[in-house]
C-alpha positions, 0 to 999 in steps of 0.5 A: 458200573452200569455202563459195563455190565448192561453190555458184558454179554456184547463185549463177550460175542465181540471178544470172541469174534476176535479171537477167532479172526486172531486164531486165523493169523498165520503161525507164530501170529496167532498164538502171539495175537490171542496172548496180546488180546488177552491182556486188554480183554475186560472180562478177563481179571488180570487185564487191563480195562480200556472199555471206552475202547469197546463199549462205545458203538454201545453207549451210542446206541440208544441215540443211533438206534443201531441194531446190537449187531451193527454196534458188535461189528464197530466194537469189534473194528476198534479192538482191532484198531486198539491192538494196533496201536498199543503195539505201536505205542509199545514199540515206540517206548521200548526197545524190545528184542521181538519189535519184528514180531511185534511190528509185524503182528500190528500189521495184522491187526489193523488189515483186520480193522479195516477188513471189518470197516470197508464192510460197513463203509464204502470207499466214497464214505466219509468215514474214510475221511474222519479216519485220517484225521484221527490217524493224523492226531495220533501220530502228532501226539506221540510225536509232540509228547515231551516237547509240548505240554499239553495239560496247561497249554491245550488240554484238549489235546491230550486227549488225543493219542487215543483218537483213533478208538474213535473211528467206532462212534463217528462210524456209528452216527454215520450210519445213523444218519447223525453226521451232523453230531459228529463234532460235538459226540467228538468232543464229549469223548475227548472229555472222557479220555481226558478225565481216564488219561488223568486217573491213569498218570496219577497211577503212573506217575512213577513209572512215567518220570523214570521213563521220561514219559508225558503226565497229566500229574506231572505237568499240574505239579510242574504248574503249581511250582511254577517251573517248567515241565518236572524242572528239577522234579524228583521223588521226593518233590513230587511225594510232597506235593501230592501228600504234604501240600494236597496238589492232588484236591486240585487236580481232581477238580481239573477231572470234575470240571471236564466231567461237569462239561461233558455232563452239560452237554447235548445230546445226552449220552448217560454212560459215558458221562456215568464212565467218566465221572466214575473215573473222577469219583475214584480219583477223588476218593483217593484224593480224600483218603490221603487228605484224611491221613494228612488230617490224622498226622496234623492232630497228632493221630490222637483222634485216631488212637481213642477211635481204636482203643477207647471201646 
């Protein structure tokens, strides 16, 4: 996890700027901010660790040439643009008893992102232009979730509900002087967040099928039994598929595919290739570790039983 610990101090100075633009919110704000912060802090143990979110103005940086303070305040725009958006996405999902506060506390965080990127960038930039669009393909997403099937019609797309954390690179290599790589940096990215999207419903899936949520994992099981999107899927179906017919092998091949790409192509940007295929690498350990409990069952565990306790 180089890719993490060569900017822990960074994301340490970016957290803090946050949580003291965060503190300054008015009561009850500020309170609620920090506990909602907390959650997706990654140096904190118990969050959740979306460090693409953060980390990449960083990853970048060694083909912008930015300065860590430049790269520190596109960090720190995009935590503030990923709290919005995780609280929209929340209350699209749920129906929470405090959506006033919630819808009203993302408000405060996206004046705050774009506090921080009209500092960097002027009215007339076409960061403001790139912004849109990636405002735009989020909203089509969350929308379209449930009516397209994304992972076998158009992959890329899926992708493409976290497009707005990408507001941080393509801001970067503006300022750069790199425009002229911003659809290609673009489309690594999308490669990434595929490969994290597909780890994170392999986690979820459960979760995701009694919430009637979109799932990479879902779709492909949906694919291989030739039926439309969980037709029919239940549990037990779904158990089979991954523990009994080894749906999940072909499924971390889709993820090594999308990392062989990105790893192909030009400029060379080492940690977020190192980022995503660390994400294939575990969801691939845990494809053979369920191949060899399959493997175990097939010999009758006899294998297994003399390993233990023919010593």
């Amino acid at each position: 996890m180089e890719w993490y610990f060569a900017y822990k101090e960074e994301l340490e100075k970016v957290f803090r700027q946050a949580e003291e633009r965060t503190s300054a919110f008015p009561a009850p704000f500020h309170q609620e901010g920090l506990d909602f912060l907390a959650r997706f802090n990654p140096l904190r143990e118990d969050s959740t660790r979306n460090y693409i979110c953060y980390l990449l103005p960083f990853w970048l940086q060694e083909l912008t040439g930015l300065s860590s303070e430049v790269c520190r305040k596109l960090s720190l725009g995009n935590v503030f643009i990923m709290a919005h958006y995780f609280i929209q996405d929340d209350v699209m999902d749920t129906a929470a008893d405090n959506r006033k506060i919630q819808l009203a506390l993302s408000q405060l965080f996206y004046t705050e992102c774009l506090s921080i990127y009209q500092d960097l960038f002027p009215a007339t930039s076409p960061f403001w232009s790139y912004a849109r669009t990636y405002v735009n393909e989020w909203a089509v997403s969350v929308t379209s979730e449930g009516t397209e099937d994304y992972f076998q019609g158009e992959r890329h797309k899926v992708a493409l509900k976290a497009s707005p954390l990408k507001m941080a690179g393509t801001g970067a290599l503006l300022l750069a002087g790199h425009a002229d790589l911003i659809q290609t940096v673009t489309h690594m990215t999308d490669l990434a967040l595929l490969v994290l999207q597909m780890s994170d419903d392999w986690a979820d899936w459960s979760e995701d099928l009694v919430e009637h949520s979109y799932n990479c994992l879902l779709s492909h099981i949906s694919a291989e039994q030739k039926i439309a999107y969980c037709e029919g899927l239940g549990p037990q179906q779904i158990q089979e598929a991954i523990y009994v017919r080894d749906v999940l092998t072909s499924y971390v091949s889709i993820a090594d595919q999308a990392v062989q790409q990105l790893n192909s192509m030009e400029p060379s940007i080492h940690d977020l290739h190192s980022f995503a295929h660390s994400i294939a690498a575990e969801l691939g350990e845990e494809a053979a570790e369920i191949e060899g409990g399959r493997s175990h069952l097939r010999r009758g565990g006899l294998d297994y039983w003399l390993s233990k306790n023919m010593k």
